[in-house]
ZABALUM-99440 format. One record per residue (C-alpha): residue number from 1; x, y, z. Coordinates in nm, 4 decimals. Layout:
BEGIN
+-----+----------+----------+----------+
| num |        X |        Y |        Z |
+-----+----------+----------+----------+
| NUM |        X |        Y |        Z |
...
+-----+----------+----------+----------+
end
This chain:
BEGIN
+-----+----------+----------+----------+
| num |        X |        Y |        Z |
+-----+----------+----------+----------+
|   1 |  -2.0469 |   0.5727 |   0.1476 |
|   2 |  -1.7120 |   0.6568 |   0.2722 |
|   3 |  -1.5395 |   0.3368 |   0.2296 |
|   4 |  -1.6746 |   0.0199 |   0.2271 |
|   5 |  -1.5810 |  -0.3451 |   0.0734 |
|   6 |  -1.8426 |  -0.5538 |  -0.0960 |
|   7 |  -1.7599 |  -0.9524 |  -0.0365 |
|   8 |  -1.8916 |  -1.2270 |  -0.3229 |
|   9 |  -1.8925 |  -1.5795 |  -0.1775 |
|  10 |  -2.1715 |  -1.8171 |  -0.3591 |
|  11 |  -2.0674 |  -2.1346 |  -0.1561 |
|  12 |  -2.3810 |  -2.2881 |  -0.0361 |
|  13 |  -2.1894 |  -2.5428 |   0.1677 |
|  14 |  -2.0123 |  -2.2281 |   0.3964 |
|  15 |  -2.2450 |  -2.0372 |   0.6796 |
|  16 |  -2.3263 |  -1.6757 |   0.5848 |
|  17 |  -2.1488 |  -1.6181 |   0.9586 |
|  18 |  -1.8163 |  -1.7408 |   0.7861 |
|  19 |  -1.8498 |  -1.5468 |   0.4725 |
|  20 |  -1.9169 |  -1.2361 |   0.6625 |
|  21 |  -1.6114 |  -1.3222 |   0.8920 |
|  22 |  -1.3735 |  -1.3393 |   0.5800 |
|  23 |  -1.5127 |  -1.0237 |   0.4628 |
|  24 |  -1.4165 |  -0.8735 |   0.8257 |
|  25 |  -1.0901 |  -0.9639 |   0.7704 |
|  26 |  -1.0195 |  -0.8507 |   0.4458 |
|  27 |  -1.1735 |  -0.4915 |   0.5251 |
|  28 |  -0.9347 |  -0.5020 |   0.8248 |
|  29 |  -0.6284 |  -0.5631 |   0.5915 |
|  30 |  -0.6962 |  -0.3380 |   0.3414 |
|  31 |  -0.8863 |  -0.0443 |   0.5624 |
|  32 |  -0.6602 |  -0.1050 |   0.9277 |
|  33 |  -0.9702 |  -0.0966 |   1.0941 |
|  34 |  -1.2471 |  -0.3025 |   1.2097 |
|  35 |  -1.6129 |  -0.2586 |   1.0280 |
|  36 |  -1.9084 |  -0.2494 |   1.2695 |
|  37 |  -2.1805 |  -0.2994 |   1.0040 |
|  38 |  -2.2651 |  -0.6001 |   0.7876 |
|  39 |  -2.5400 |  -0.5222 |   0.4609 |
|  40 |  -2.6613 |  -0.8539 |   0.3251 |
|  41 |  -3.0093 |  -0.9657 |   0.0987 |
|  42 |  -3.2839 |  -0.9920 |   0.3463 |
|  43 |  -3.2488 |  -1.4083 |   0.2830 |
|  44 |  -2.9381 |  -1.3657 |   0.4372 |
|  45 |  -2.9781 |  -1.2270 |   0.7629 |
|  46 |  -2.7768 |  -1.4027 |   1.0540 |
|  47 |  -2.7064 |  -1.3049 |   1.3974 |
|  48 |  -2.3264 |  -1.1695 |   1.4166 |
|  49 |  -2.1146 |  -1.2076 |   1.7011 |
|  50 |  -1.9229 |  -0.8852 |   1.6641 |
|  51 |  -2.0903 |  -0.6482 |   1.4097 |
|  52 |  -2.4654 |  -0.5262 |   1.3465 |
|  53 |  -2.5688 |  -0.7139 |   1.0442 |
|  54 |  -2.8429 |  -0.5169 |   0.8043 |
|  55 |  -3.0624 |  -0.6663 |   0.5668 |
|  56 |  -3.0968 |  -0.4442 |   0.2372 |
|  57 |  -3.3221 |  -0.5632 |  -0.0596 |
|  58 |  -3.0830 |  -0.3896 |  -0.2523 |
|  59 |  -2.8145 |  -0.6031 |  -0.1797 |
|  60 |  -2.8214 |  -0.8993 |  -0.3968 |
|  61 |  -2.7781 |  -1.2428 |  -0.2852 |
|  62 |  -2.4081 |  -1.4059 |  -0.1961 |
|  63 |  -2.2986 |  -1.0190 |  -0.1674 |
|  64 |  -2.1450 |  -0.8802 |   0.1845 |
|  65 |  -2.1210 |  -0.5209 |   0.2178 |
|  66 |  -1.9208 |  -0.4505 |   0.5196 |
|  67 |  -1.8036 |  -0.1448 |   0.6288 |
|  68 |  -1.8552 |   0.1225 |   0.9403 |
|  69 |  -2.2030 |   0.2753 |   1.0289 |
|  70 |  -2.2358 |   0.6222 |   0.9509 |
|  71 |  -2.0180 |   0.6021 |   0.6400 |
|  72 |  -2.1931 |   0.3654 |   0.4787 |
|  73 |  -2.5536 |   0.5840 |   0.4995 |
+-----+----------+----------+----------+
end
């Protein structure tokens, strides 16, 4: 992985959707570019309006990873 920023939100009362947005944004600030590619826990998977999201059993639970495909392989 190239660059990529992993997002902690443990809110049960926010949508994943939300969480995932806020990690968009922060990757956008600190990066100056959009991510296309969202890696959450499998329990996690949502539909995303503007990025692939991945489910990883790797990826633990409340975690984001977001970051660009192909750098993130």
């Amino acid at each position: 992985m190239k660059m990529g920023l992993l997002w902690y939100d443990a809110d049960p009362k926010r949508p994943a959707v939300r969480k995932i947005d806020e990690a968009v944004e922060h990757y956008c600030q600190k990066f100056g570019v959009a991510p296309n590619t969202c890696y959450v826990n499998p329990k996690e998977a949502v539909s995303h309006p503007s990025l692939k999201v991945v489910p990883k059993p790797i990826v633990q639970p409340n975690h984001y990873l977001v970051g660009v495909a192909g750098t993130m392989d």
